[in-house]
C-alpha positions as CSV (number, residue, x, y, z in Angstrom):
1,X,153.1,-1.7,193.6
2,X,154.9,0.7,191.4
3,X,157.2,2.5,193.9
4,X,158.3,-1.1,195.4
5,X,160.1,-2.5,192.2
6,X,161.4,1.2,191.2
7,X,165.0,1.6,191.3
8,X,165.0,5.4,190.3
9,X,162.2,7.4,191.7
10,X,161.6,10.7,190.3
11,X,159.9,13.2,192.8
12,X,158.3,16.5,192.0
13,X,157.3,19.0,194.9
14,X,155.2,22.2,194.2
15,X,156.6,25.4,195.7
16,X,153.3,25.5,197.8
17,X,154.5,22.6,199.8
18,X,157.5,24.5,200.7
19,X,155.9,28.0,201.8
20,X,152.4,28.1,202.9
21,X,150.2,30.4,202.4
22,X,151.1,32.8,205.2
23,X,155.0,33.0,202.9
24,X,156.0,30.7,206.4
25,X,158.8,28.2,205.3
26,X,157.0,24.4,205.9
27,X,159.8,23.3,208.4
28,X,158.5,19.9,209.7
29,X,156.7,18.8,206.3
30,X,160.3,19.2,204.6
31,X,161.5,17.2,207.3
32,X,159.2,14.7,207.1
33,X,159.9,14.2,203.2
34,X,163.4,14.2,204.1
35,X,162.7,11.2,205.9
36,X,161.0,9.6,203.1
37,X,163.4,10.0,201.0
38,X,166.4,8.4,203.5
39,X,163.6,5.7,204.0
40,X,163.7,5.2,200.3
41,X,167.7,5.4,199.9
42,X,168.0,2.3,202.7
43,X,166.3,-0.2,200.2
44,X,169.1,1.3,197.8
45,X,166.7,3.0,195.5
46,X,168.2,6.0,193.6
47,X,165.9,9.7,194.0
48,X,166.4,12.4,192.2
49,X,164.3,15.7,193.5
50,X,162.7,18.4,190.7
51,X,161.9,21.3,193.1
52,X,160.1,24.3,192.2
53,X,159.9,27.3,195.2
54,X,163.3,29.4,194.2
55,X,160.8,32.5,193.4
56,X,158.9,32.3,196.1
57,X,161.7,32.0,198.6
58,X,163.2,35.1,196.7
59,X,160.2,37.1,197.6
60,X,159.9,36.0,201.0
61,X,163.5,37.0,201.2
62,X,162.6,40.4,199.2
63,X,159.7,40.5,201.2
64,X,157.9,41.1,197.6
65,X,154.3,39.9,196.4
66,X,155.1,36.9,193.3
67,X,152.0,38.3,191.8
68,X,153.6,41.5,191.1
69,X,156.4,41.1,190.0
70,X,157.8,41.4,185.8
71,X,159.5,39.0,184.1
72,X,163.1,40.4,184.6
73,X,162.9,40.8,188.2
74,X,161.5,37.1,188.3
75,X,164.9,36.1,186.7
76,X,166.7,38.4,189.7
77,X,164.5,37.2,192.6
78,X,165.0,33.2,191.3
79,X,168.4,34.1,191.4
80,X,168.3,34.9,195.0
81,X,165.5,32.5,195.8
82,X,167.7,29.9,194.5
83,X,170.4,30.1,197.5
84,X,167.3,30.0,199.9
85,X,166.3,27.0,198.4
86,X,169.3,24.6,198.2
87,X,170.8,26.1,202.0
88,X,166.9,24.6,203.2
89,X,167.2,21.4,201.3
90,X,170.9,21.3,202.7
91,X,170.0,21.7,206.2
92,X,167.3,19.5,205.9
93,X,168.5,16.7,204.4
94,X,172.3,16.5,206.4
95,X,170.2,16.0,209.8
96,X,169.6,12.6,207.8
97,X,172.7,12.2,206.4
98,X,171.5,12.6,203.1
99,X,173.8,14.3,200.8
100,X,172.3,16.5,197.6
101,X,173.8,18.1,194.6
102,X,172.3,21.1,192.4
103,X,171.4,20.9,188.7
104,X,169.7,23.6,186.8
105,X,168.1,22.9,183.7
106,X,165.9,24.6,181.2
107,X,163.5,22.8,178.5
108,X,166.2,23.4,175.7
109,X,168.4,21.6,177.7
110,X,165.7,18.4,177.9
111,X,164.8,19.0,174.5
112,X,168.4,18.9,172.6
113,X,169.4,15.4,172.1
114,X,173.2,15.8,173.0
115,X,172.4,18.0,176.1
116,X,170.5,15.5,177.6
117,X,173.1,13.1,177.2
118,X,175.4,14.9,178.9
119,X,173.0,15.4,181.8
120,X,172.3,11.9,182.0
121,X,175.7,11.1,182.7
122,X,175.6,13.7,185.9
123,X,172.9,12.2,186.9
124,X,174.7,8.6,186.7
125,X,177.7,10.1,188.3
126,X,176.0,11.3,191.3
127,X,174.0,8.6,191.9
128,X,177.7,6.8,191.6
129,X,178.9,8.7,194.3
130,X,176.1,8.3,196.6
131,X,174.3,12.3,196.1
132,X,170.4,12.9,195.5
133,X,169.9,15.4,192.8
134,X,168.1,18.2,193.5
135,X,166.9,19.9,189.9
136,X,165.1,23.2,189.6
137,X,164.5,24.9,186.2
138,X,166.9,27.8,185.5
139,X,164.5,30.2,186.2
140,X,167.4,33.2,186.2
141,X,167.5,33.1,182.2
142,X,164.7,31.0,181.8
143,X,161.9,33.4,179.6
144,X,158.8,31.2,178.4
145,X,159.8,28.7,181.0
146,X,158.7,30.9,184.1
147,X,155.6,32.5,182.8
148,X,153.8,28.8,182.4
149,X,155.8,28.3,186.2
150,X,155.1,24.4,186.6
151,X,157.7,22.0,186.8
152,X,155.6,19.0,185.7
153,X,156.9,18.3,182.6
154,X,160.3,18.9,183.2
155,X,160.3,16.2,185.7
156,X,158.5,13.8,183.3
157,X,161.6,14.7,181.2
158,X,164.1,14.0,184.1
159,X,161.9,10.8,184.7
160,X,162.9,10.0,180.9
161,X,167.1,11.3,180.9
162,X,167.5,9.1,184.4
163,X,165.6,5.9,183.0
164,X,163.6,6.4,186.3
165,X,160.8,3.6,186.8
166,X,158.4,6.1,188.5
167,X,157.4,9.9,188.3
168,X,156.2,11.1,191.6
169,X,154.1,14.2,191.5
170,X,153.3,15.4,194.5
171,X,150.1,17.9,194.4
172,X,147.5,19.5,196.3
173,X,144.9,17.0,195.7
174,X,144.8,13.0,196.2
175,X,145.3,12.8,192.3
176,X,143.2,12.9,189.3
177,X,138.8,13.0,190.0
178,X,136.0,12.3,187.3
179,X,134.9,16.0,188.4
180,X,136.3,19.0,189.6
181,X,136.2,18.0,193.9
182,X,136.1,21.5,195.0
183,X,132.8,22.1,193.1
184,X,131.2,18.4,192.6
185,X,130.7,16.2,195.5
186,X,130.0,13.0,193.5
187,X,133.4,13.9,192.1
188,X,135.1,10.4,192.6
189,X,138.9,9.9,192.6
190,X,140.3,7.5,189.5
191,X,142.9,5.0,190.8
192,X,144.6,3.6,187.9
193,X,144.9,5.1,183.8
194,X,146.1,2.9,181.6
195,X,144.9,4.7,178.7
196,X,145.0,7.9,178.4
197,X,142.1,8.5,175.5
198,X,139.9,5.7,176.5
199,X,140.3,5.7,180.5
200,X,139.9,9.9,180.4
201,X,137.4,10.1,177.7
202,X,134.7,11.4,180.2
203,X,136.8,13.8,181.6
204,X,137.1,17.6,181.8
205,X,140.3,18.1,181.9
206,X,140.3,22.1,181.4
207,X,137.6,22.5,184.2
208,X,140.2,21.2,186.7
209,X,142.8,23.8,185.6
210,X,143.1,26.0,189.2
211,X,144.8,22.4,190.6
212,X,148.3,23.7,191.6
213,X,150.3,26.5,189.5
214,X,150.3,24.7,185.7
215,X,146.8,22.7,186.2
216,X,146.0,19.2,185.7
217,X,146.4,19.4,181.9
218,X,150.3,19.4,182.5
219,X,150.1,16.4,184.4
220,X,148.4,14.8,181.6
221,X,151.0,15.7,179.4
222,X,153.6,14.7,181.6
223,X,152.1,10.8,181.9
224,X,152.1,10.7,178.4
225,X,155.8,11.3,178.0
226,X,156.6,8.6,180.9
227,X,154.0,6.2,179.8
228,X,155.6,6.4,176.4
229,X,159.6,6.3,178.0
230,X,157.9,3.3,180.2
231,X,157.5,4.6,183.4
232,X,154.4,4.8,186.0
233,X,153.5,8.2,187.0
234,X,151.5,8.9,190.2
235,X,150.1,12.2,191.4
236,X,149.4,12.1,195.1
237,X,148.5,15.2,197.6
238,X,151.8,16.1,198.6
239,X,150.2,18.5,201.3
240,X,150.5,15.8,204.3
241,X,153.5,15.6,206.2
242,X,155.4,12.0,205.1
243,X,153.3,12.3,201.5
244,X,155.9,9.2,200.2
245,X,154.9,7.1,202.9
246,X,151.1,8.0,203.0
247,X,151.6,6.9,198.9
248,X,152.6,3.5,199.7
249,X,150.6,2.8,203.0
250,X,147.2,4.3,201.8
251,X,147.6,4.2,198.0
252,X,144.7,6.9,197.3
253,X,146.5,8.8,194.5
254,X,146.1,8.1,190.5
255,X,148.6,5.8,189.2
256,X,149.8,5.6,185.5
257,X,150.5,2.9,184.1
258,X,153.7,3.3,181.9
259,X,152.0,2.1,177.9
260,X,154.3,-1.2,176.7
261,X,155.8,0.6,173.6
262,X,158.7,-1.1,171.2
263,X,159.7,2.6,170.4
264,X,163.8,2.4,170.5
265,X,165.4,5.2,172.3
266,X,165.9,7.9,169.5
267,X,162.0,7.3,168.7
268,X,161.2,8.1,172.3
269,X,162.8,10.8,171.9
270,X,161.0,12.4,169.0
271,X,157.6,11.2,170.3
272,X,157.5,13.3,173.2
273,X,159.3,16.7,172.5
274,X,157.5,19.1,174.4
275,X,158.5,21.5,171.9
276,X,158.5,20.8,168.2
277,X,160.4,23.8,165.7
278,X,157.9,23.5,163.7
279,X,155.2,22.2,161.5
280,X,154.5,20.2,158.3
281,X,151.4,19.7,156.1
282,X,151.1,17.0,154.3
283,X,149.0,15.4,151.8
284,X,146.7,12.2,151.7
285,X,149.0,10.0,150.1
286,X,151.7,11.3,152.0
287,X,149.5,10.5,155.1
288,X,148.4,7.1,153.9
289,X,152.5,6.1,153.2
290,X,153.4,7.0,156.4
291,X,150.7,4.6,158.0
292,X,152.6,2.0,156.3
293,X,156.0,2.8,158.0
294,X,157.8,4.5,154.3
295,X,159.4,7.9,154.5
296,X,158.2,11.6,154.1
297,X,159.2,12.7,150.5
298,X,158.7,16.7,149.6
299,X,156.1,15.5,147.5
300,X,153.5,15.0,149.6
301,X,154.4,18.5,151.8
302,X,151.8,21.4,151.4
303,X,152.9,23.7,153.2
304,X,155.5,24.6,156.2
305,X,155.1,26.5,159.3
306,X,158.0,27.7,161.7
307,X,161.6,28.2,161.7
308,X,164.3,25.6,162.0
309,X,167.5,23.9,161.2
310,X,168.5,20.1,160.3
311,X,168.1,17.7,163.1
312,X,165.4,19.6,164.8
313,X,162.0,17.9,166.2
314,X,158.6,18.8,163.9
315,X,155.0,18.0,164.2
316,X,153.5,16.6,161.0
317,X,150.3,17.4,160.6
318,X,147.5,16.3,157.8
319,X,145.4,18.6,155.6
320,X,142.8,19.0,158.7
321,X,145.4,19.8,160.8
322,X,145.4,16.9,163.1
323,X,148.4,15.7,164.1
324,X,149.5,12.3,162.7
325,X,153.2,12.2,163.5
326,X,156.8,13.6,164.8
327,X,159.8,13.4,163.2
328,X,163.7,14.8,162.8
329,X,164.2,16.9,160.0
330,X,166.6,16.1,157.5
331,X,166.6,19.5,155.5
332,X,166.0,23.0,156.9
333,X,162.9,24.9,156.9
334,X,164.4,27.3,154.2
335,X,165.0,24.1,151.8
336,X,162.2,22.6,152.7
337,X,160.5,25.4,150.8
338,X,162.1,25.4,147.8
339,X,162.0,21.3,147.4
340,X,158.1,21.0,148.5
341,X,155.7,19.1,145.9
342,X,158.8,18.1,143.7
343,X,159.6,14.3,143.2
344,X,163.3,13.0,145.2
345,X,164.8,13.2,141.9
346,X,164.8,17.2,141.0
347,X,165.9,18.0,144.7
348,X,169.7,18.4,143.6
349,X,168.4,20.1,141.2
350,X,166.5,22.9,143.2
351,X,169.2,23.4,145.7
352,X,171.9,23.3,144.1
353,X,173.5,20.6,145.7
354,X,173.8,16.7,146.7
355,X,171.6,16.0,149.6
356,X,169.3,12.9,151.2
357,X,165.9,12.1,149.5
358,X,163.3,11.9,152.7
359,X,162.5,14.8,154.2
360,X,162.2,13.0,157.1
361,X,163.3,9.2,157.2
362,X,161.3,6.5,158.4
363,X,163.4,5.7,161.2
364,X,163.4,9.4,162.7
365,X,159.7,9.0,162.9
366,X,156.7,8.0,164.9
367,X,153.0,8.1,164.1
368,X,151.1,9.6,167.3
């Protein structure tokens, strides 16, 4: 059992598990989860909470509908909703002597390497001192973040910055089906995935899309980024009052299985960017010496796509463009231009100026 051996649990709640349908605040399930968790923090494991519900607790505060609301008010009724949120967690979780701390984070804060370093270190820090972090996404100046309004991936990338062994995500369904359940009755629930391609094959992923505010694809997305950082994933109904507990005493959810890698950290990293700056096309021979582990030069690159600096994650795509790797830039989008189907040696040359020869090395790479 996963959730036995893990030492740092990631858990993921849905903002319908904290306000029904009705806008009424779910009193005793929280309470019941907070007793999960101080069951979990006797055997000494280490949780760390990724909570969506701080715009929905604005507008029950606002007494405003979520589904009409714009953008910028969004940002202003998070920002209220936000309060609501940590003062229930708060109250909740002393009654159990359980003390929690707030981080906000956006996906730019995952995504940059030496922001998520720092975070990782708060994260160690509190978990020092004794304190479960509760993380919400910055919805008061997040833009692009709020309109997709799921939290799944973000916890897969907390799951990642803690080391944590297992991603819980709690949903409104027992986990992953063959069918859509709430239009197939010979839907039937799949246990374990150890692969994604092979083990999901069969499966309409898409047609399952009105399971909880992002859909079932984003759960997808977010076992492959702890399956490649090895760690299991679960998604269980989180709808029943002690959902933790009901996990480990009843087991019917869908595990992941986190995928044995040899990926270091830094190729980790670049493996499973939820947001690449942008794209390269490359060439066949480019595309067959990258299968056997050599560099990108600029002259196998076709063509560019997107805006971005030195450093920054990029999808490398081949003349059908299918994906075939990721990797961190070593010249800009801007010089990448200029320097594109020339050989290493006229790259001084077409710049102006003394600079590396891969466009992107070997070792800031991975095939996908």
């Amino acid at each position: 059992m996963y959730l036995k051996n893990s030492q740092i649990i990631v858990v993921k709640i849905g903002s319908s598990l904290l306000v029904d349908e009705n806008k009424k605040i779910r009193k005793k399930w929280l309470s019941s989860f907070a007793n999960d968790i101080k069951k979990l923090r006797n055997k000494n494991q280490k949780v760390v909470i990724v909570s969506s519900g701080a715009i929905a607790l604005g507008c029950k505060k606002m007494n405003y509908n979520k589904k009409n609301i714009k953008l910028d008010q969004s940002q202003a009724i998070a920002s209220i909703g936000q309060m609501e949120l940590m003062n229930l967690f708060s109250q909740t979780f002393a009654r159990f002597n359980l003390n929690i701390s707030q981080i906000l984070l956006t996906l730019e804060d995952t995504e940059e390497r030496r922001r998520s370093l720092n975070a990782k270190r708060t994260f160690e820090n509190l978990f020092e001192l004794g304190f479960i972090p509760i993380v919400n996404e910055n919805d008061t100046i997040a833009t692009t973040e709020i309109k997709y309004g799921d939290n799944d991936r973000l916890a897969s990338r907390v799951t990642q910055i803690t080391n944590a062994d297992t991603l819980i995500l709690l949903s409104d369904v027992n986990g992953l089906y063959t069918k859509n359940p709430k239009i197939f009755k010979d839907a039937k629930l799949i246990k374990k995935v150890s692969d994604l391609r092979k083990d999901l094959s069969n499966v309409n992923i898409k047609g399952m899309n009105e399971f909880g505010s992002g859909g079932m694809q984003t759960k997808i997305e977010a076992a492959k980024i702890c399956q490649l950082a090895g760690s299991s994933m679960v998604i269980a109904n989180g709808l029943y009052n002690n959902p933790i507990t009901k996990i480990i005493e009843q087991n019917n959810c869908t595990w992941f299985s986190p995928k044995i890698s040899k990926l270091d950290a830094r190729k980790k990293w670049i493996i499973s960017s939820v947001a690449p700056k942008g794209e390269i096309i490359i060439d066949d021979g480019a595309k067959k010496a990258l299968r056997s582990g050599k560099s990108l030069l600029a002259a196998g690159i076709k063509k560019i796509s997107g805006k971005f600096k030195k450093g920054d994650h990029i999808k490398i795509l081949d003349k059908k463009n299918v994906e075939c790797a990721r990797g961190l830039s070593s010249f800009t989008s801007d010089e990448i231009i200029k320097i594109m189907g020339h050989h290493s040696n006229q790259i001084e040359k077409l710049l102006g100026y003394v600079s590396k020869s891969e466009v992107i090395h070997k070792d800031d790479m991975v095939e996908v």
